[in-house]
C-alpha positions in Angstrom: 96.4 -20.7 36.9 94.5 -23.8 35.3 92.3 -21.3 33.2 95.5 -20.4 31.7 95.5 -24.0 29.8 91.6 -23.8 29.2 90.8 -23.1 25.5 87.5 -22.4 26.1 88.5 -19.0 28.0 91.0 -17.6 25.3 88.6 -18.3 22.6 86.0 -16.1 24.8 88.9 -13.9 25.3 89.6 -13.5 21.4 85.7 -13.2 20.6 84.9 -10.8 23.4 88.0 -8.3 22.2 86.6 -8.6 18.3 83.6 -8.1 19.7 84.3 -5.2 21.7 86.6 -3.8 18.8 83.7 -4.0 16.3 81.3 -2.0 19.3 83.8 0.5 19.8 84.5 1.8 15.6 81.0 4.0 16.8 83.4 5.5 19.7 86.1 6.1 17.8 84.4 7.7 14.9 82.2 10.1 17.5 86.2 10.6 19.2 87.5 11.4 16.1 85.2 13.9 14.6 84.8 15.9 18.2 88.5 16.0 18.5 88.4 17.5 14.9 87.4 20.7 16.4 90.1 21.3 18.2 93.8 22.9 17.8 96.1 20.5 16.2 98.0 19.8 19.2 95.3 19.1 21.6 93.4 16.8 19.2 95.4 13.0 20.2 95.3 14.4 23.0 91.8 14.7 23.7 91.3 11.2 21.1 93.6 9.6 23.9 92.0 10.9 27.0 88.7 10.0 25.6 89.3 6.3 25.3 91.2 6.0 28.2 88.0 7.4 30.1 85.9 4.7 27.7 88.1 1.7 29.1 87.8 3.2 32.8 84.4 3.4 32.4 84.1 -0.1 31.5 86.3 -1.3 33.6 84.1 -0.3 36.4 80.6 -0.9 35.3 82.6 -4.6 34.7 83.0 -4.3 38.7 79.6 -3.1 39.4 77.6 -6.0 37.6 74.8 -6.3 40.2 74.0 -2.6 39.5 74.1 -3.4 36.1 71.8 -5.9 35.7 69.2 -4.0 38.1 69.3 -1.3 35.3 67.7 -4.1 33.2 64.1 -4.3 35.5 61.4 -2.2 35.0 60.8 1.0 36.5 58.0 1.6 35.4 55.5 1.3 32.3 53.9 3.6 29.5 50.9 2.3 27.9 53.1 -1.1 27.1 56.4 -0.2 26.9 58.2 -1.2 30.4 61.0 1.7 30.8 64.0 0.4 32.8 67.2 1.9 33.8 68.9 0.6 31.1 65.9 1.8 28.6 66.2 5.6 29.9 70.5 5.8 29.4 69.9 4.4 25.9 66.7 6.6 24.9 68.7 9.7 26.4 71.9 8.4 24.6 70.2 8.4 21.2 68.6 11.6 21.8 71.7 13.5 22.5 73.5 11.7 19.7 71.6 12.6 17.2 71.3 16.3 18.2 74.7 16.2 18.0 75.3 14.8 14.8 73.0 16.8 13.6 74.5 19.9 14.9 77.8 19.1 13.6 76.1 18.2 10.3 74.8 21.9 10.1 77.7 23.0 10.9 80.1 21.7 7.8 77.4 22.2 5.3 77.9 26.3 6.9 81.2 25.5 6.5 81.0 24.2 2.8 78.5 27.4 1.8 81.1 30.1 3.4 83.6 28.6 1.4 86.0 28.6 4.4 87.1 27.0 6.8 85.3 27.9 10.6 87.7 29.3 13.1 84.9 29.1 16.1 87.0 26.0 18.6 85.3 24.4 21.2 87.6 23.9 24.1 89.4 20.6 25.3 87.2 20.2 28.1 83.5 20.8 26.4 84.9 17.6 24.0 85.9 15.7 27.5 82.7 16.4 28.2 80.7 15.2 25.9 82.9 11.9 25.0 82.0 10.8 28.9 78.7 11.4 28.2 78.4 9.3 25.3 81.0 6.6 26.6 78.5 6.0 29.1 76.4 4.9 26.8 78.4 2.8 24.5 79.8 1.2 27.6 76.8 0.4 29.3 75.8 -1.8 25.9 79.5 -3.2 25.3 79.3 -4.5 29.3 75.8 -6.1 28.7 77.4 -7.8 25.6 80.1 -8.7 27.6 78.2 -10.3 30.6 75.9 -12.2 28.2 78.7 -13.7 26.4 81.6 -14.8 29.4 81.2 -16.0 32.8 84.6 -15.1 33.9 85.2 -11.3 35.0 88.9 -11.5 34.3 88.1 -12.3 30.5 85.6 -8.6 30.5 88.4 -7.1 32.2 91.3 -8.4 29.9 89.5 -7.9 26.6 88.4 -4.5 27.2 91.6 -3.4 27.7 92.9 -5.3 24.5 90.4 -3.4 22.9 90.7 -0.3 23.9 94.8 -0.6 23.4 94.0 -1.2 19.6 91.8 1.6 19.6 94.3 3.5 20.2 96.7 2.1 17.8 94.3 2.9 14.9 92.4 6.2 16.1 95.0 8.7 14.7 94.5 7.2 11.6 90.6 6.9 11.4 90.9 10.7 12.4 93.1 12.0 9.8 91.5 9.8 7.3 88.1 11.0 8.1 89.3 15.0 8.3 90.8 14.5 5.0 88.1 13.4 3.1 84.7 15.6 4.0 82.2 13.4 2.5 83.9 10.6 4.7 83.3 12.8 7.3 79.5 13.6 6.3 78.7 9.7 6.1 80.3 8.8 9.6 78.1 11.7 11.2 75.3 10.0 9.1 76.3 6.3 11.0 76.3 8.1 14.4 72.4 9.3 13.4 71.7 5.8 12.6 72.9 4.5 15.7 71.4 7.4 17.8 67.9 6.3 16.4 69.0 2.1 17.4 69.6 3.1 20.6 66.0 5.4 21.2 64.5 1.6 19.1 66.6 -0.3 21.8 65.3 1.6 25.1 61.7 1.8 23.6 61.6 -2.0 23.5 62.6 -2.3 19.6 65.2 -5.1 18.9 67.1 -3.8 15.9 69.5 -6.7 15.1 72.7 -5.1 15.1 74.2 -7.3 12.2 71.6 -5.2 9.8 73.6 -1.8 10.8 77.0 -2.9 10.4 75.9 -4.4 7.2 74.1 -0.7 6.0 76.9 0.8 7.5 79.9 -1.6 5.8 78.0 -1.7 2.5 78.3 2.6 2.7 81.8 2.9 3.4 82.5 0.5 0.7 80.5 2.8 -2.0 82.7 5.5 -0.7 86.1 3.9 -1.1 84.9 3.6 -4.5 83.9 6.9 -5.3 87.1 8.1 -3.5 89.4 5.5 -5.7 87.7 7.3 -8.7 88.1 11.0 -7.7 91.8 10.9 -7.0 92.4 8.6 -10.4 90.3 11.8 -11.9 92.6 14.2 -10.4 95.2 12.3 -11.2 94.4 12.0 -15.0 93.3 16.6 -15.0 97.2 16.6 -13.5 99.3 14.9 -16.2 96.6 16.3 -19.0 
């Protein structure tokens, strides 16, 4: 129990669960939207289920870290580019990401041109479905992150779950926050192209530094704030006029 009274391993602990907090806003917003297409009652349901699956996921691949880092040697080599494991989850990741991001982008501006509101659901386990598949991803990075930046397996373990806990905590309200406001909506499907095209960069051999997308993304959602501060101060000026 000596690690217990080492400050070195709770100040890993508190970076690694910011760290894997900040890693996992992609998840949530890629949980939320998804879990947007279903019936009301089914959709904390299925925003539960899918982070649970996330923190199993990690949790294991946590446990498997000889596997994991023979995902990072090559396989084998195009022209220059070595393609490893690692390289062909995140390449396929980003692919399927932003096919569907854009699918889902086509589908509200339908939406928005019909004038109502689609009634075509997809069902709870088609969403299941697709959240594993794209937790797979976002775990495998958020487990190299992790390995590179604690020694202790425990501290992975620990802060994972932490993470994944306050995840939980704040999903409901990302999601009804995001399906009340379309446009809100339109920019996080825009982030989840952005990151789809970081992660085909990142298995082609491309270091984006990730610092430069949370600060696109941050500086956008703070544009939006604004123009959403302004709309309802507009709609609330056209109500008492």
């Amino acid at each position: 129990m000596d690690w217990l009274s080492d400050p070195q391993i709770w100040l890993g602990l508190l970076t690694l669960t910011t760290l894997e907090i900040v890693l996992g806003i992609d998840n949530i917003v890629f949980i939320s939207i998804l879990s947007g297409r279903l019936p009301g009652a089914s959709q904390r349901k299925a925003r539960l289920w899918g982070l649970a699956l996330a923190m199993v996921m990690r949790v294991l691949l946590l446990l498997s870290l000889s596997w994991i880092m023979g995902l990072t040697q090559p396989l084998f080599t195009i022209t220059r580019w070595e393609i490893s494991g690692r390289a062909l989850i995140l390449i396929g990741g980003g692919l399927f990401l932003i096919a569907k991001s854009t699918r889902e982008i086509h589908h509200n501006l339908e939406e928005a041109g019909d004038g109502a509101p689609s009634t075509k659901q997809i069902s709870f386990a088609s969403v299941l479905l697709q959240i594993v598949l794209l937790d797979i991803v976002f775990s495998l990075d958020s487990v190299i992150t992790a390995v590179g930046m604690v020694d202790e397996i425990g501290v992975m373990i620990a802060a994972v779950i932490i993470a994944v806990v306050a995840m939980m905590i704040f999903a409901g309200s990302i999601s009804r926050f995001i399906s009340r406001h379309p446009t809100v909506k339109m920019l996080a499907l825009s982030f989840l192209l952005l990151i789809g095209v970081n992660l085909i960069g990142e298995g082609l051999g491309f270091h984006i530094p990730k610092g430069y997308t949370y600060f696109a993304m941050g500086f956008s959602v703070l544009v939006e704030m604004l123009n959403i501060k302004i709309r309802n101060r507009s709609s609330s000026r056209s109500a008492t006029a």
